[in-house]
N, C-alpha and C positions, 0 to 999 in steps of 0.2 A: 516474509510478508511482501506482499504486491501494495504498489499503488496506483492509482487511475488519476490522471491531473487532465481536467478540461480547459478548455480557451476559445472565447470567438464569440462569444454570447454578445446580447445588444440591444438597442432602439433600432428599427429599421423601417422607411416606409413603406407600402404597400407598392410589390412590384421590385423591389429592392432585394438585394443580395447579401447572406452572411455566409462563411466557411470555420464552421466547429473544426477543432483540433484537439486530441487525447491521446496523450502518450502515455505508457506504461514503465513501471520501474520496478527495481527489485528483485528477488531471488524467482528468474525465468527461465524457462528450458525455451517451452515453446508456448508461441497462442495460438490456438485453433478460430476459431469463428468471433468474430467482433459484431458488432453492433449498435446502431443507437435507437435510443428510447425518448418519448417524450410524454409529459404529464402536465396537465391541463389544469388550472384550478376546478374541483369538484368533481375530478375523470381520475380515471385510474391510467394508472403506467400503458402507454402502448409501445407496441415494435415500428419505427421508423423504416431502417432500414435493417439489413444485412449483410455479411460479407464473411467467407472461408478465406480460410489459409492460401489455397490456391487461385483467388480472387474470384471466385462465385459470387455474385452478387444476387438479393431479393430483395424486392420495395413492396410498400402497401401500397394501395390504390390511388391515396390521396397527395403523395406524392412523386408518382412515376411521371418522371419527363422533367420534374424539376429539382428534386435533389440529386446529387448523385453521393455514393461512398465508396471512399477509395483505403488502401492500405499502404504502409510501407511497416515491412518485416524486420527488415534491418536497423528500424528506427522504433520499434515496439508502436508504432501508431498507426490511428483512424482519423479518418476525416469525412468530415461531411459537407459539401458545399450544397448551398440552399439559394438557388433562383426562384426568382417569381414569386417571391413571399406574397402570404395573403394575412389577412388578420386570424382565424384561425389557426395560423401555425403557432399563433403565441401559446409558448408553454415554457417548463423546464427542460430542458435536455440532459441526457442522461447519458453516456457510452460504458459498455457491457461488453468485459473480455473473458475469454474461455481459457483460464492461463494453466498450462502443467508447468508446473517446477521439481522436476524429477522425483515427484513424489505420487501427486494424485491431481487432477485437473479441478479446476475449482473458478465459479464464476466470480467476478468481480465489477462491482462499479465504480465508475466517479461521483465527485459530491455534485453533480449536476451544474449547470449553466442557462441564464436566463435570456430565453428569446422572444425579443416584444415587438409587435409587426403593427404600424399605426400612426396614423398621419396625424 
């Protein structure tokens, strides 16, 4: 069994900065592609960011330029540091690992973390 443990959530004012953190634990070979998500009250899940194994990175629109996500392999984690928050950002946050554990590749989440942007 995997597990996904988030951190970093918060109140933040507009224009303000927070850095999500998600590490992984348990029976892991390897994790291919991570990611975060975030879910809005009354919206459905969407894709934040991305990131491969080899540090590929992909953003949606609404965040290019001011999040960034990063990896560390060695430490089973993701991170997402989030500049220039705006009210809009408020959501849950979600991060999403592609984990093989020498079995069969299987995605996993965390229980999510609460980002509240607002003066």
């Amino acid at each position: 069994q995997v597990q996904l443990v988030e951190s970093g959530g918060g109140l933040v004012q507009p224009g303000g900065s927070l850095r999500l953190s998600c590490a992984a634990s348990g029976r892991i070979f390897r994790i291919n592609n991570m990611g975060w998500y975030r879910q809005a009250p009354g919206k459905q899940r969407e894709l934040v960011a991305g990131i491969t194994r080899g540090g590929t990175t992909n953003y949606t629109d609404f965040v290019k330029g001011r999040f960034t996500i990063s990896r560390d392999n060695a430490k089973n984690t993701v991170l997402l540091q989030m500049n220039s928050l705006k009210p809009e950002d408020t959501a849950v946050y979600y991060c999403n690992m592609n984990v093989y554990n020498f079995d069969v590749a299987r995605n996993y989440w965390g229980q999510g973390t609460q980002v509240t942007v607002s003066s």
